[in-house]
C-alpha positions as CSV (number, residue, x, y, z in Angstrom):
1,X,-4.3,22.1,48.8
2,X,-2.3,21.1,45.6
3,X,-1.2,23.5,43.0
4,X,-2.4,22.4,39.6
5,X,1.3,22.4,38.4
6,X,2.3,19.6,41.4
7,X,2.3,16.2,39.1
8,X,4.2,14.9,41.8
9,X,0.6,13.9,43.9
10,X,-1.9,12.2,42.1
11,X,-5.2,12.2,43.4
12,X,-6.0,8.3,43.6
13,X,-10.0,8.9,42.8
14,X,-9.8,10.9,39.8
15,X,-6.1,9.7,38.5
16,X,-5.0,12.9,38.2
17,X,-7.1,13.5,35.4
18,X,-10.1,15.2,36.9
19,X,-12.4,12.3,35.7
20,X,-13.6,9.3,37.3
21,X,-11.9,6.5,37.5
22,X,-12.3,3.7,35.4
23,X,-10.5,1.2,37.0
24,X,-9.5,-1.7,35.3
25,X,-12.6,-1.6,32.4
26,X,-11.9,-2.5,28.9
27,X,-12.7,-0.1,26.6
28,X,-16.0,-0.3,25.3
29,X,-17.6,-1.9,28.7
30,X,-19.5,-0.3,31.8
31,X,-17.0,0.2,34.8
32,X,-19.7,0.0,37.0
33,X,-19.2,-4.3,35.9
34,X,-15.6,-4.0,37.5
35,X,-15.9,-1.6,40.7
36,X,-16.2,-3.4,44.1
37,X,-17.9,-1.3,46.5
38,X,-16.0,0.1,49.5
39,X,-14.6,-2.3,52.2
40,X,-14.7,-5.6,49.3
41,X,-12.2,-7.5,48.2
42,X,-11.8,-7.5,44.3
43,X,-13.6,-10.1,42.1
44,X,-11.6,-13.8,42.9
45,X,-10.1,-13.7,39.4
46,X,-8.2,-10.7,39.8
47,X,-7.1,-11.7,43.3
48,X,-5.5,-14.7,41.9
49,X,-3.9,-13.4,39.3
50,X,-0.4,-12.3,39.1
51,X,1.9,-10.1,37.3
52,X,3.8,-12.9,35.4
53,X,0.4,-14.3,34.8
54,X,-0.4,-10.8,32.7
55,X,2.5,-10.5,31.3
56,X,2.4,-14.0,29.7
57,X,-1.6,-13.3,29.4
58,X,-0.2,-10.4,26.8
59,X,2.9,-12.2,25.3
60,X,0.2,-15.1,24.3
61,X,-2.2,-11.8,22.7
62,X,0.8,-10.3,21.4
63,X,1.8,-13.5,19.4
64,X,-1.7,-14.3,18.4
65,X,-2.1,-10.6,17.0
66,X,1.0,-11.2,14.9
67,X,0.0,-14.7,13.2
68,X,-3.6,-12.7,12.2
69,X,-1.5,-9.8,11.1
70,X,0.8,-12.0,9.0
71,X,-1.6,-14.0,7.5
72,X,-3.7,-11.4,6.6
73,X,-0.7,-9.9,4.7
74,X,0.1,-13.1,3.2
75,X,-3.5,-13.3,1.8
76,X,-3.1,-9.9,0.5
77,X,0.1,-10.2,-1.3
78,X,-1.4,-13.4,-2.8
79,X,-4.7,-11.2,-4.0
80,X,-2.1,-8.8,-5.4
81,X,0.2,-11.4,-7.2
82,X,-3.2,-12.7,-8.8
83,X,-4.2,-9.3,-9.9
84,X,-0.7,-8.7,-11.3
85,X,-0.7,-12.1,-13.5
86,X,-4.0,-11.6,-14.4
87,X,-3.2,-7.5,-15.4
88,X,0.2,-8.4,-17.2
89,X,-1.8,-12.0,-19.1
90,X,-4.5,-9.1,-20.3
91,X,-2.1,-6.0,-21.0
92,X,0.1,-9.1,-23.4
93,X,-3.3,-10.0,-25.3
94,X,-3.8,-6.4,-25.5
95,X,-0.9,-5.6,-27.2
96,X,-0.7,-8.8,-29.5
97,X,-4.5,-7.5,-30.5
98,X,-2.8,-3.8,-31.5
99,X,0.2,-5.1,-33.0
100,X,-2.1,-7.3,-35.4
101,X,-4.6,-4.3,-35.6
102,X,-1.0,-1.9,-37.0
103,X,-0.1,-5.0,-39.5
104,X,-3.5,-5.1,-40.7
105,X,-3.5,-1.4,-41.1
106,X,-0.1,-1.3,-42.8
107,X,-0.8,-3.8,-45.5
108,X,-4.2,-1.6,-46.2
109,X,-2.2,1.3,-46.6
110,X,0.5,-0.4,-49.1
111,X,-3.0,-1.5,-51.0
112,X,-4.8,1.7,-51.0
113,X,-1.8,3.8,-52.0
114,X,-0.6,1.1,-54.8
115,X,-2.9,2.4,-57.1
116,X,-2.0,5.7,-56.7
117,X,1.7,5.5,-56.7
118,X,3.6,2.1,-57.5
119,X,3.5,-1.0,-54.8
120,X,7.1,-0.2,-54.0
121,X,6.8,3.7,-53.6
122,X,3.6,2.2,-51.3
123,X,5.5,0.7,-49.3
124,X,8.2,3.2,-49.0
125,X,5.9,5.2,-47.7
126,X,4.4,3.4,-45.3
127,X,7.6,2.0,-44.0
128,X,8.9,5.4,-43.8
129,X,5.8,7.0,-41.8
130,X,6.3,3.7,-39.2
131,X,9.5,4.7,-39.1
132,X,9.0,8.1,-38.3
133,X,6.8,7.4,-35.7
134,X,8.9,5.0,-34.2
135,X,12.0,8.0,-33.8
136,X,9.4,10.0,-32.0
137,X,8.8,6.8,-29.5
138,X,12.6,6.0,-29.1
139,X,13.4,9.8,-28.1
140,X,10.5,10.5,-26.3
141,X,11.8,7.3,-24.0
142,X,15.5,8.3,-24.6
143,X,14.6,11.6,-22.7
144,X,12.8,10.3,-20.3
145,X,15.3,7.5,-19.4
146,X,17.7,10.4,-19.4
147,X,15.6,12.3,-16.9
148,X,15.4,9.1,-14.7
149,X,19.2,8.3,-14.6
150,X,19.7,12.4,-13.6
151,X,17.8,11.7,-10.6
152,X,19.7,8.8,-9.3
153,X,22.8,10.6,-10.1
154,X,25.2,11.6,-7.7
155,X,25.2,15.0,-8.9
156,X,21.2,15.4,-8.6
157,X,20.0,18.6,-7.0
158,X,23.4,19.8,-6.9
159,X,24.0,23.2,-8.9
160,X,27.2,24.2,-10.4
């Protein structure tokens, strides 16, 4: 009797695994289609078949698999380039739309506050809040651009 340890004999009914044997069954189908009974020769198209032949049988899946896989990816990159122009064509229009939205809301500003203090002093004002808010934009993006070029520094992560 074996010991369980002993991988060096493999019991040819089970393969080793304790389980029946499958044979040569693809996955998904019956291996009672591709057992031969006892004391038969295998089905003629395995008898005639060699190595090479299953090798090259593979090479030719192998390289079939690989033109689906490509031009599935090619399709996919094309979907994604689509989606981009299309995402970057609407985020533009977008952004033309707000701009003209801020001008419209800038020159109703200057006209609302003329009355109270002169169209210059208006305008001043207006100017000057756009401007303000445009420092907050340019340092919030300074620091953040800062914070970027830190971590591609060669010094990143390294404390002194």
């Amino acid at each position: 009797m074996k010991a369980p340890h002993d991988n060096a004999a493999v019991d040819p009914v089970d393969g080793g695994n304790g389980l029946p044997d499958e044979g040569l069954a693809p996955r998904g189908v019956h291996p009672d289609r591709y057992a031969t009974p006892e004391g038969q020769d295998p089905p003629d198209d395995y008898a005639d078949r060699s190595l090479f032949e299953d090798v090259e049988a593979l090479f030719i899946d192998g390289k079939t698999y690989l033109g689906a896989e490509i031009a599935f990816q090619k399709s996919r990159a094309a979907y994604a380039a689509q989606c981009t122009k299309r995402g970057v064509a609407y985020g533009v229009i977008g952004a033309v739309v707000a701009f003209l939205a801020l001008i419209g809301l800038t020159v109703g500003l200057i006209l609302g506050l003329s009355p109270l203090i002169t169209a210059w002093g208006a305008t001043a004002v207006v100017v000057g809040l756009w401007l303000i808010v445009a420092l907050i934009a340019f340092r919030a993006a300074a620091k953040n651009f800062g914070a970027l070029g830190e971590a591609f520094s060669d010094d990143a992560g390294e404390t002194e």
